[in-house]
mmCIF file of the N, C-alpha and C atoms, coordinates in Angstrom:
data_MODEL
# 
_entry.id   MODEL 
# 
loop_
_atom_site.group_PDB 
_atom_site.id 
_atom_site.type_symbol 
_atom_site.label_atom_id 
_atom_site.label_alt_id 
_atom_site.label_comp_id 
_atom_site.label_asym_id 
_atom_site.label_entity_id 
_atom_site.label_seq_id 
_atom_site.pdbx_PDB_ins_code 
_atom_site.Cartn_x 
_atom_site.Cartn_y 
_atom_site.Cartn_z 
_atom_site.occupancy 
_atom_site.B_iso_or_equiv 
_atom_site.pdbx_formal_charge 
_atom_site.auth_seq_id 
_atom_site.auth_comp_id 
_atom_site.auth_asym_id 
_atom_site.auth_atom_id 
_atom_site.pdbx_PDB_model_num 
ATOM 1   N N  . UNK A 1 1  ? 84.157  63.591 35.629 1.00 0.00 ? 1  UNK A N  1 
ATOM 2   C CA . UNK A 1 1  ? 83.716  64.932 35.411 1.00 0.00 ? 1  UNK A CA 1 
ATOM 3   C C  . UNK A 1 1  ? 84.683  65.686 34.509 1.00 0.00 ? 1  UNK A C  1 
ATOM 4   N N  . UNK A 1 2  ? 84.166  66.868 34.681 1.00 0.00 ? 2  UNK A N  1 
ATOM 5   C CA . UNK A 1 2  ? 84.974  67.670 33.222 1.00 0.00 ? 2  UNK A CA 1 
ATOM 6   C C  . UNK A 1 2  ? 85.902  68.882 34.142 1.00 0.00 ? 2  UNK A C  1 
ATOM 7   N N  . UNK A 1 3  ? 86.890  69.361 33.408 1.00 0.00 ? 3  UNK A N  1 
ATOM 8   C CA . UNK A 1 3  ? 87.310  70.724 34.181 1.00 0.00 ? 3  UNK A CA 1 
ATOM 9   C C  . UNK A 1 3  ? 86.623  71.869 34.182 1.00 0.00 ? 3  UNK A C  1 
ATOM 10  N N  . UNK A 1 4  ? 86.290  72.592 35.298 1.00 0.00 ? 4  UNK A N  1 
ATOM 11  C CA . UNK A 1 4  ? 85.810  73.871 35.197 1.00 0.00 ? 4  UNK A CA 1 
ATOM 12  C C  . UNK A 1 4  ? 86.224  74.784 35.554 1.00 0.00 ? 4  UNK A C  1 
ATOM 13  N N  . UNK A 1 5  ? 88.060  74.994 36.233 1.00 0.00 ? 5  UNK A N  1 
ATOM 14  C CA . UNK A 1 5  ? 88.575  75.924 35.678 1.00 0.00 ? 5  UNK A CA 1 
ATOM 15  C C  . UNK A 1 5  ? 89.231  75.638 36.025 1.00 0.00 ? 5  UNK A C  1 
ATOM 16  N N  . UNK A 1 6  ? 90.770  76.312 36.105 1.00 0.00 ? 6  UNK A N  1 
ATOM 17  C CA . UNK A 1 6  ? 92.253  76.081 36.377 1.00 0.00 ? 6  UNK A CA 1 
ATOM 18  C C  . UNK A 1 6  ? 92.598  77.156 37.630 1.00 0.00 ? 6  UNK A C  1 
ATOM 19  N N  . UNK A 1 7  ? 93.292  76.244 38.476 1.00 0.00 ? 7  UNK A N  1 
ATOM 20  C CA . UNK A 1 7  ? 94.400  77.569 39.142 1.00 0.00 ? 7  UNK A CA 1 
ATOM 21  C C  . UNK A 1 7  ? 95.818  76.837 39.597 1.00 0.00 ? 7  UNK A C  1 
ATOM 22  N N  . UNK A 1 8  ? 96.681  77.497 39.903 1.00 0.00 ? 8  UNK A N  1 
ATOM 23  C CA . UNK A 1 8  ? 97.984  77.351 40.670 1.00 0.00 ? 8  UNK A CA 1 
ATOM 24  C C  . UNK A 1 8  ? 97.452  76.412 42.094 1.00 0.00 ? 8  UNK A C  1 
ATOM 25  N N  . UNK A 1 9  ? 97.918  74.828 42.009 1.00 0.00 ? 9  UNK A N  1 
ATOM 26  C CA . UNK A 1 9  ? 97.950  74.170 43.167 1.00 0.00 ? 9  UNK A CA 1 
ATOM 27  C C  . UNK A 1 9  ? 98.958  74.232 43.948 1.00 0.00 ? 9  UNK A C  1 
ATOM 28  N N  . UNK A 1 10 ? 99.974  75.125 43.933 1.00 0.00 ? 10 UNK A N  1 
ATOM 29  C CA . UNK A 1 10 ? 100.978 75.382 44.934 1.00 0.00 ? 10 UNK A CA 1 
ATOM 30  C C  . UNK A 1 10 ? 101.745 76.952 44.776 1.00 0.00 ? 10 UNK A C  1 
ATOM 31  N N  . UNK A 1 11 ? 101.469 77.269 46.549 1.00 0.00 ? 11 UNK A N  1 
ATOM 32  C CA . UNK A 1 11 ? 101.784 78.330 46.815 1.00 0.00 ? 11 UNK A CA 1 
ATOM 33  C C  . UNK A 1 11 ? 103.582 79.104 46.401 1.00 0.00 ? 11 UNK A C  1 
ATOM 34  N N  . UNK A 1 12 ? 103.865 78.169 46.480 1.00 0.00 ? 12 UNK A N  1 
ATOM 35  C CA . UNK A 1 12 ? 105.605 77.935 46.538 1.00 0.00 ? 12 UNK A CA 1 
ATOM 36  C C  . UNK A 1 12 ? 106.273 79.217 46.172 1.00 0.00 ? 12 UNK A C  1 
ATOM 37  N N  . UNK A 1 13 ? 106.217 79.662 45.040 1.00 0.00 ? 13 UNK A N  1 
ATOM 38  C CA . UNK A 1 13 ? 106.591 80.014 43.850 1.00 0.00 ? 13 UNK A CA 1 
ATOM 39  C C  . UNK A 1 13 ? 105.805 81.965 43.792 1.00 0.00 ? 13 UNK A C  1 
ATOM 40  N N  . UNK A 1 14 ? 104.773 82.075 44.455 1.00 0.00 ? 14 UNK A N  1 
ATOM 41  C CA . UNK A 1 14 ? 103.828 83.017 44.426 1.00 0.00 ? 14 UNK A CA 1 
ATOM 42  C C  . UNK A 1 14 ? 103.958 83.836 43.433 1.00 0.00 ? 14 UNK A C  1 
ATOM 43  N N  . UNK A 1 15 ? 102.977 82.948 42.834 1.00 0.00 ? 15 UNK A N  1 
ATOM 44  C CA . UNK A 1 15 ? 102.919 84.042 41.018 1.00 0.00 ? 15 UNK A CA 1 
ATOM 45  C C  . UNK A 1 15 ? 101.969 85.183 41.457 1.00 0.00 ? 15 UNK A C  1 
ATOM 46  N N  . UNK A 1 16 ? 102.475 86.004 40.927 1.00 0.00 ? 16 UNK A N  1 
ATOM 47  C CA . UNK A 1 16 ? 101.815 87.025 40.877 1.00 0.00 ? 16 UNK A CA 1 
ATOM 48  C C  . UNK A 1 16 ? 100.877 87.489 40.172 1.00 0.00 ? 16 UNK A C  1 
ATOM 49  N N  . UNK A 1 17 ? 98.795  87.958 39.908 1.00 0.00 ? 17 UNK A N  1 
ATOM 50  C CA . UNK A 1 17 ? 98.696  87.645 39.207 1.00 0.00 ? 17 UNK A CA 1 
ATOM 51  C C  . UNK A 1 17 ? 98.354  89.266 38.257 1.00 0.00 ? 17 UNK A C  1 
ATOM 52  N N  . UNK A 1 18 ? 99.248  89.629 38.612 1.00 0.00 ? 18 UNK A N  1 
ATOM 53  C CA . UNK A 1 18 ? 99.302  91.193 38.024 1.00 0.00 ? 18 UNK A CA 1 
ATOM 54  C C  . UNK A 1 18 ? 100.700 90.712 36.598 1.00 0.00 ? 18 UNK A C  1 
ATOM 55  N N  . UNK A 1 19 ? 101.550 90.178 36.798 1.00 0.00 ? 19 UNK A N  1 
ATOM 56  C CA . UNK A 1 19 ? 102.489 89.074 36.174 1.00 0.00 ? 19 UNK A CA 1 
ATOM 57  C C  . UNK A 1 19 ? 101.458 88.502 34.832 1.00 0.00 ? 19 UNK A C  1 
ATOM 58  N N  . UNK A 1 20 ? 100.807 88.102 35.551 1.00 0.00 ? 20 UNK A N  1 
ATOM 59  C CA . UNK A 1 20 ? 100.459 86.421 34.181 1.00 0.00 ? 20 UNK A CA 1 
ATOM 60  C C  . UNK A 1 20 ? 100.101 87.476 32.663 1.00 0.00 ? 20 UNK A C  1 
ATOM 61  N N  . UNK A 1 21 ? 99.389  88.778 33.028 1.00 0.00 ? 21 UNK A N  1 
ATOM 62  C CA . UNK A 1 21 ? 99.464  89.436 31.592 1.00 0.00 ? 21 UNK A CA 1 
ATOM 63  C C  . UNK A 1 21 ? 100.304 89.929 30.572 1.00 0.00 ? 21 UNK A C  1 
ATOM 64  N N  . UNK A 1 22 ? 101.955 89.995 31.878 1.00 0.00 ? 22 UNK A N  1 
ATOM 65  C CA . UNK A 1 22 ? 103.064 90.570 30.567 1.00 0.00 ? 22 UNK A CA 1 
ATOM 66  C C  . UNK A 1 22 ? 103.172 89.988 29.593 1.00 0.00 ? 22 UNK A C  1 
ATOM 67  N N  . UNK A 1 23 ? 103.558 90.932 28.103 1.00 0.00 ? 23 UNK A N  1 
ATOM 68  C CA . UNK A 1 23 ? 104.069 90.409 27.019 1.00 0.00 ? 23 UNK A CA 1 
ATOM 69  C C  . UNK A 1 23 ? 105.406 89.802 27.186 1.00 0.00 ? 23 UNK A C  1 
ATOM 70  N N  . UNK A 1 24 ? 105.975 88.748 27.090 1.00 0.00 ? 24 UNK A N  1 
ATOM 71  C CA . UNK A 1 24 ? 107.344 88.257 27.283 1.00 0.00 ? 24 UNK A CA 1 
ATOM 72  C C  . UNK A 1 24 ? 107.948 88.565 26.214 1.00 0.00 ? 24 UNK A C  1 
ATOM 73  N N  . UNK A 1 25 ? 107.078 88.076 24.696 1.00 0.00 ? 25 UNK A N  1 
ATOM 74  C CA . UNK A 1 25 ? 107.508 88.495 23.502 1.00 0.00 ? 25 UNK A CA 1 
ATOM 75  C C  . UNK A 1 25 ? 108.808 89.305 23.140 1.00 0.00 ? 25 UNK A C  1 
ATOM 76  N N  . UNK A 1 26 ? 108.208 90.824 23.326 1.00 0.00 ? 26 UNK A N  1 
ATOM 77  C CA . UNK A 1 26 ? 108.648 92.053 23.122 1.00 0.00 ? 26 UNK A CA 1 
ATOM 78  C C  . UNK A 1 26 ? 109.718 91.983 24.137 1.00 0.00 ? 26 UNK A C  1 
ATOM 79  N N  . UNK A 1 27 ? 110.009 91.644 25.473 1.00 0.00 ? 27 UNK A N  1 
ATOM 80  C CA . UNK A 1 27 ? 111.046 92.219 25.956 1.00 0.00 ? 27 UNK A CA 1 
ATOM 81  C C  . UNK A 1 27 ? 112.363 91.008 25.417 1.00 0.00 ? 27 UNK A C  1 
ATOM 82  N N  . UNK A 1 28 ? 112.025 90.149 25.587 1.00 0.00 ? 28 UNK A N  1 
ATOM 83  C CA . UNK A 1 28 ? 113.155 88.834 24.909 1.00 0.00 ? 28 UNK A CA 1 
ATOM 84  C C  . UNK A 1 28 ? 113.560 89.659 23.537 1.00 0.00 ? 28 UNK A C  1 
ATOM 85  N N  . UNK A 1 29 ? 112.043 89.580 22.959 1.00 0.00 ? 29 UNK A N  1 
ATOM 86  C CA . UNK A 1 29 ? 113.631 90.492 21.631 1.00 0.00 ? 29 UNK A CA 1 
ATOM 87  C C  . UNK A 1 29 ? 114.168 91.477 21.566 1.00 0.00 ? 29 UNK A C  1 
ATOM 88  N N  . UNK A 1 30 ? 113.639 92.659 22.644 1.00 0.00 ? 30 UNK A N  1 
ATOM 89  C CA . UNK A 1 30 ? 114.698 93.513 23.155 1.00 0.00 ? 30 UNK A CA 1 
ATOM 90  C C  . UNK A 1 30 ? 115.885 92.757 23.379 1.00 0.00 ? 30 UNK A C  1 
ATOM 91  N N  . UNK A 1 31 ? 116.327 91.978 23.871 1.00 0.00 ? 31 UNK A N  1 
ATOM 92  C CA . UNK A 1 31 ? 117.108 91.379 24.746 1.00 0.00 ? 31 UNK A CA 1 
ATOM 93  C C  . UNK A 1 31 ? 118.029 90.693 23.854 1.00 0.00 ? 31 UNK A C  1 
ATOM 94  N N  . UNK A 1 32 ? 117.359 89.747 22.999 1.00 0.00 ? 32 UNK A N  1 
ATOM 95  C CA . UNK A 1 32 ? 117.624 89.342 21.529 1.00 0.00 ? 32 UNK A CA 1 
ATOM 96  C C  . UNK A 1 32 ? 118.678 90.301 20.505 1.00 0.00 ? 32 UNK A C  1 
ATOM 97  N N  . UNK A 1 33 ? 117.411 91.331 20.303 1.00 0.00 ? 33 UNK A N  1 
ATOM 98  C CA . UNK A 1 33 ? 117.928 92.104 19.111 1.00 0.00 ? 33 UNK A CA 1 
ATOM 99  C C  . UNK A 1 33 ? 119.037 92.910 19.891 1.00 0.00 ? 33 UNK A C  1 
ATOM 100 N N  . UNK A 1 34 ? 119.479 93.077 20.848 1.00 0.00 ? 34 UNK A N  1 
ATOM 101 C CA . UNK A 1 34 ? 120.771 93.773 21.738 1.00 0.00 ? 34 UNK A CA 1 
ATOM 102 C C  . UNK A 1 34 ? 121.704 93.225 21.746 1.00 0.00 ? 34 UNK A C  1 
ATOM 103 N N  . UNK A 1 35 ? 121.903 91.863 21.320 1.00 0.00 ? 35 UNK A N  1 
ATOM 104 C CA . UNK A 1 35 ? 122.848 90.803 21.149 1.00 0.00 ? 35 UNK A CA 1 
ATOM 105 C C  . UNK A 1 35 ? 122.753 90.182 22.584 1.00 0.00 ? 35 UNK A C  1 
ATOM 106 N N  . UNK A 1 36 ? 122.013 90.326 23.570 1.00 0.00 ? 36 UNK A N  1 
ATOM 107 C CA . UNK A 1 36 ? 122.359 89.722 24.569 1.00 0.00 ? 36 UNK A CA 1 
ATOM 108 C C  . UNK A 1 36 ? 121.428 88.058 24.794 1.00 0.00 ? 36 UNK A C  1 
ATOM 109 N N  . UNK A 1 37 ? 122.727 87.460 24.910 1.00 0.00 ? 37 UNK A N  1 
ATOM 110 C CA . UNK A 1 37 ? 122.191 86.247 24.982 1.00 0.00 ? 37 UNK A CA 1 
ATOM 111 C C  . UNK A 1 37 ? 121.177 85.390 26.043 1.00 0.00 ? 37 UNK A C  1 
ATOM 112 N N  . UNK A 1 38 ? 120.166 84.614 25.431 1.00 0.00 ? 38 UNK A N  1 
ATOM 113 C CA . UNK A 1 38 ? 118.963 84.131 26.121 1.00 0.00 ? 38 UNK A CA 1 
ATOM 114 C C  . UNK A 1 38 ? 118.845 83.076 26.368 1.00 0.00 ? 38 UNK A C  1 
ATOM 115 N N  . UNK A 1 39 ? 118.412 82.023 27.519 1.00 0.00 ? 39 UNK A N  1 
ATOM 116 C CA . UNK A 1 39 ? 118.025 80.782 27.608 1.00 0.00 ? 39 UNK A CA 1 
ATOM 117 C C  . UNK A 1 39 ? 116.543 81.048 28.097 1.00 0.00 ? 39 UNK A C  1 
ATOM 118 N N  . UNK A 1 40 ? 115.908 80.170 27.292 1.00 0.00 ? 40 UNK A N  1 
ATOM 119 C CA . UNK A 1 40 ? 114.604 79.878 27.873 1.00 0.00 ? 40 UNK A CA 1 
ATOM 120 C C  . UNK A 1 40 ? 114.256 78.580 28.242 1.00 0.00 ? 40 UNK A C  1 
ATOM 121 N N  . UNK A 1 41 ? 113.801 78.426 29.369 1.00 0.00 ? 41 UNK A N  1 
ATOM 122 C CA . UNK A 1 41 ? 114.306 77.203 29.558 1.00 0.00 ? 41 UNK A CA 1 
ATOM 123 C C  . UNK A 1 41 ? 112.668 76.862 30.463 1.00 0.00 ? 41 UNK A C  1 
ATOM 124 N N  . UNK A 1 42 ? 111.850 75.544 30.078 1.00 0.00 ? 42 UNK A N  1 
ATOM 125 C CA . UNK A 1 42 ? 111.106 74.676 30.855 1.00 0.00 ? 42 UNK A CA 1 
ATOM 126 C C  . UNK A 1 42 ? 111.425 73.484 31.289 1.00 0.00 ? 42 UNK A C  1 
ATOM 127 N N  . UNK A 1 43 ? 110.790 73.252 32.916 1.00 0.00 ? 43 UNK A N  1 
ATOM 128 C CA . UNK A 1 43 ? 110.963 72.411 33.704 1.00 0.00 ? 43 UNK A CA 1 
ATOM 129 C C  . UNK A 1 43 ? 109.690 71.682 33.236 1.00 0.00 ? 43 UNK A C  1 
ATOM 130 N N  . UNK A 1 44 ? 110.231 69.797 33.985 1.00 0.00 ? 44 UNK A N  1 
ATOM 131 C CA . UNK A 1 44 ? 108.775 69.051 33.568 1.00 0.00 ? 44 UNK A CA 1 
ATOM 132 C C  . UNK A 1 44 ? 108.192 68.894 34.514 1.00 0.00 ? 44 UNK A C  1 
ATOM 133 N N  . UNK A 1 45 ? 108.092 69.911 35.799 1.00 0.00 ? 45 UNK A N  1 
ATOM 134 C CA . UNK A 1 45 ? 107.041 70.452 36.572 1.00 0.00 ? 45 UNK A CA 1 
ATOM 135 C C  . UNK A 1 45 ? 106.395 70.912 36.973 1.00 0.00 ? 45 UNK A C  1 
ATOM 136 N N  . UNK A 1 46 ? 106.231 71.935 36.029 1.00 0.00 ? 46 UNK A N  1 
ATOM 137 C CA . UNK A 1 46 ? 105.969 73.217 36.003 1.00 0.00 ? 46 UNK A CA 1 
ATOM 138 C C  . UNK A 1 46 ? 104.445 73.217 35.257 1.00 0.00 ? 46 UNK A C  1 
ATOM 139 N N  . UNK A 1 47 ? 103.109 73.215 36.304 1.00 0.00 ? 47 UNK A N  1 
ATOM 140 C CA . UNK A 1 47 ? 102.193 73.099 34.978 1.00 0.00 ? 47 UNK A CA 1 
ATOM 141 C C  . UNK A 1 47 ? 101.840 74.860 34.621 1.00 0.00 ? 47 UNK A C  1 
ATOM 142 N N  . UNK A 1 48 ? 102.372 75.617 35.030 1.00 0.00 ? 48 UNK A N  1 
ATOM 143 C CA . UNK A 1 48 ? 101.281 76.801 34.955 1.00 0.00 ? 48 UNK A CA 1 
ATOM 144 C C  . UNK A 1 48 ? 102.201 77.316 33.336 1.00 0.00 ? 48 UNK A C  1 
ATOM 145 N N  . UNK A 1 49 ? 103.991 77.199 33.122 1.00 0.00 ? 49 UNK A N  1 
ATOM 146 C CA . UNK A 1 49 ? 104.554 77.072 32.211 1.00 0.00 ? 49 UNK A CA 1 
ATOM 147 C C  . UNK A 1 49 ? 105.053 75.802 31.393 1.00 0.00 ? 49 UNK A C  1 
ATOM 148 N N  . UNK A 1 50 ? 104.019 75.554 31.017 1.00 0.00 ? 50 UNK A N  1 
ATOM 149 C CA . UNK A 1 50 ? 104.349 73.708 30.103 1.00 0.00 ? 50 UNK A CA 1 
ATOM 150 C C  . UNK A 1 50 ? 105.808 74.240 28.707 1.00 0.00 ? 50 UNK A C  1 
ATOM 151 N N  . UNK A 1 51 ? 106.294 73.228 28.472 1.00 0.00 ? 51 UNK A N  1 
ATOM 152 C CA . UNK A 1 51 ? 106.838 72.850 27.521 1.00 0.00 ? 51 UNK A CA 1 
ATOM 153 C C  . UNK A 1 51 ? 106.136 73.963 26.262 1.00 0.00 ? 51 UNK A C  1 
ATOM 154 N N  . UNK A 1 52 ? 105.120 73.399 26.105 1.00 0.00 ? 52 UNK A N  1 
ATOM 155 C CA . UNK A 1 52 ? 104.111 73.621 24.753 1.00 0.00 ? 52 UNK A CA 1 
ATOM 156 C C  . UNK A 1 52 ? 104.261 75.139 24.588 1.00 0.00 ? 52 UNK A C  1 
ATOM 157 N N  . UNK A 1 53 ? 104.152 75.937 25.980 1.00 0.00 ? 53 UNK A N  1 
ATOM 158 C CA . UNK A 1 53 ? 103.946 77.256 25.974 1.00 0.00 ? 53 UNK A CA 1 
ATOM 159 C C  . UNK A 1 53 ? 105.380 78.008 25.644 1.00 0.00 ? 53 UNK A C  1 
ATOM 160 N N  . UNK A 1 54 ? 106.587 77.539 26.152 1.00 0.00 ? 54 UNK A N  1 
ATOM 161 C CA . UNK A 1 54 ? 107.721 78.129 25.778 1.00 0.00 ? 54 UNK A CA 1 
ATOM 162 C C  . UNK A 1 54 ? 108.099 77.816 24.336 1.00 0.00 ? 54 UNK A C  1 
ATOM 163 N N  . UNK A 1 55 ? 107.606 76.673 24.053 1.00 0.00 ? 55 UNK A N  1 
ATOM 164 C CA . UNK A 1 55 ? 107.975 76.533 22.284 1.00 0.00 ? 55 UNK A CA 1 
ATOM 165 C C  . UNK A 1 55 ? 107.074 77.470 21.156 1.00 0.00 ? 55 UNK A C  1 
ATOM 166 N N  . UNK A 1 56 ? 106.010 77.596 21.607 1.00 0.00 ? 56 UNK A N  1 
ATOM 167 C CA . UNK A 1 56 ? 104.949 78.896 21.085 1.00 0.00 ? 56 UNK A CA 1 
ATOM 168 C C  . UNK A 1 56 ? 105.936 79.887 21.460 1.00 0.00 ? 56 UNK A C  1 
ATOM 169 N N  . UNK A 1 57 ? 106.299 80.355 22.899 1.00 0.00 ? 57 UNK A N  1 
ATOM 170 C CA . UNK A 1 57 ? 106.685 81.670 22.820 1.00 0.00 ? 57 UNK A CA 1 
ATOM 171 C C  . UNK A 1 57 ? 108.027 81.805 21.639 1.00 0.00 ? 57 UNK A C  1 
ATOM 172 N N  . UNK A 1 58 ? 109.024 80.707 21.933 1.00 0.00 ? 58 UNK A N  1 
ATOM 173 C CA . UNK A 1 58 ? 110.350 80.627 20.998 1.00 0.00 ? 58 UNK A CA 1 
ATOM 174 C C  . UNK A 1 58 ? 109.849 80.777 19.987 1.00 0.00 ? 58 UNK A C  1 
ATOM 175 N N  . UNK A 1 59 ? 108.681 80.530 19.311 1.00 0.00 ? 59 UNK A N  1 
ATOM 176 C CA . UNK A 1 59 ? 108.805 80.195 18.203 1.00 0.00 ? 59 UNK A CA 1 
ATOM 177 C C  . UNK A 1 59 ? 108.044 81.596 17.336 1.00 0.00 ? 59 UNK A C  1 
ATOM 178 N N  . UNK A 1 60 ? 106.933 82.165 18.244 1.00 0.00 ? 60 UNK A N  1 
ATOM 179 C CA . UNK A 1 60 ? 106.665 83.232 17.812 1.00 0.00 ? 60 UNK A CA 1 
ATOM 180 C C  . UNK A 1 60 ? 107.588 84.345 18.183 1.00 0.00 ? 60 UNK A C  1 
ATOM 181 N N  . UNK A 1 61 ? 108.422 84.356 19.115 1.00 0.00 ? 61 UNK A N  1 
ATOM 182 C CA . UNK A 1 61 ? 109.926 85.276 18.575 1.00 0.00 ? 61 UNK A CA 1 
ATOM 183 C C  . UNK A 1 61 ? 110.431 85.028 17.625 1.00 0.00 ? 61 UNK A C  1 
ATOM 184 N N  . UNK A 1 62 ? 110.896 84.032 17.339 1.00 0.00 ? 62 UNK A N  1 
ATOM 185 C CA . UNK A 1 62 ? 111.667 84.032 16.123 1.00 0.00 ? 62 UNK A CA 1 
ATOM 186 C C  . UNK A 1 62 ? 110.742 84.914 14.522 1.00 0.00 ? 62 UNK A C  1 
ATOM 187 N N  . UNK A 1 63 ? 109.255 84.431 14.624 1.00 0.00 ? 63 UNK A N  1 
ATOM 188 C CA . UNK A 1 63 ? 109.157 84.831 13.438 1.00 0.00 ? 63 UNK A CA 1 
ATOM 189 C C  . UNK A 1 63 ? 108.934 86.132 13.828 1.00 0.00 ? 63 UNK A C  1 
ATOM 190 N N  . UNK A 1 64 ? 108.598 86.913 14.985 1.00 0.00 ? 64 UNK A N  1 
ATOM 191 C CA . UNK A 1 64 ? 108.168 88.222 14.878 1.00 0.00 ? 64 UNK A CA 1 
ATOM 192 C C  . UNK A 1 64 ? 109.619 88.815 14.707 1.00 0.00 ? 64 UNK A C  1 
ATOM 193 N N  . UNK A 1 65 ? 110.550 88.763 14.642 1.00 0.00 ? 65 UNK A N  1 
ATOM 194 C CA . UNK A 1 65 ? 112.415 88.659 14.453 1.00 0.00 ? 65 UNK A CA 1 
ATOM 195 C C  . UNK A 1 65 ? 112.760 88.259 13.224 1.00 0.00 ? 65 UNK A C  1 
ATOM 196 N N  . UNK A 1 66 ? 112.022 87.369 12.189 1.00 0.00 ? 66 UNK A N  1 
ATOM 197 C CA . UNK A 1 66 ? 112.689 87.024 11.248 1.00 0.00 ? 66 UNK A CA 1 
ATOM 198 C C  . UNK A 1 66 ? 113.710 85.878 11.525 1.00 0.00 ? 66 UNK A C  1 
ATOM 199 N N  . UNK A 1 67 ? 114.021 85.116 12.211 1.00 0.00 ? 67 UNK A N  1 
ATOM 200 C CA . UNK A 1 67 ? 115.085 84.375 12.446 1.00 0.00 ? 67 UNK A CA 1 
ATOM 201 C C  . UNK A 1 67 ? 114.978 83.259 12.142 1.00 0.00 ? 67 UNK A C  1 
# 
């Protein structure tokens, strides 16, 4: 069969889902452009934040930054 939709299979963690809409963008380069230093960092267990999604976010900071 095919997927017909996604959710969080574990409670653990309790995302919040008032959360899943922030812009992360904008506050990292606050954070960024303040000189204060950032790790962003993905786990390889994590499905609700994959890999794929933090390298999009890194990567569209940087260009909305110029960097």
């Amino acid at each position: 069969g095919s997927v017909k939709g996604w959710e969080a299979c574990s409670s653990v963690l309790e995302y919040d889902d008032r959360n899943l809409e922030n812009p992360t963008i904008p506050l990292l380069g606050k954070l960024v452009m303040a000189g204060t230093r950032v790790l962003v960092y993905s786990g390889d267990q994590d499905s609700i934040i994959p890999l794929t999604g933090t390298r999009t976010l890194v990567n569209n900071l940087a260009t909305s930054l110029k960097l």
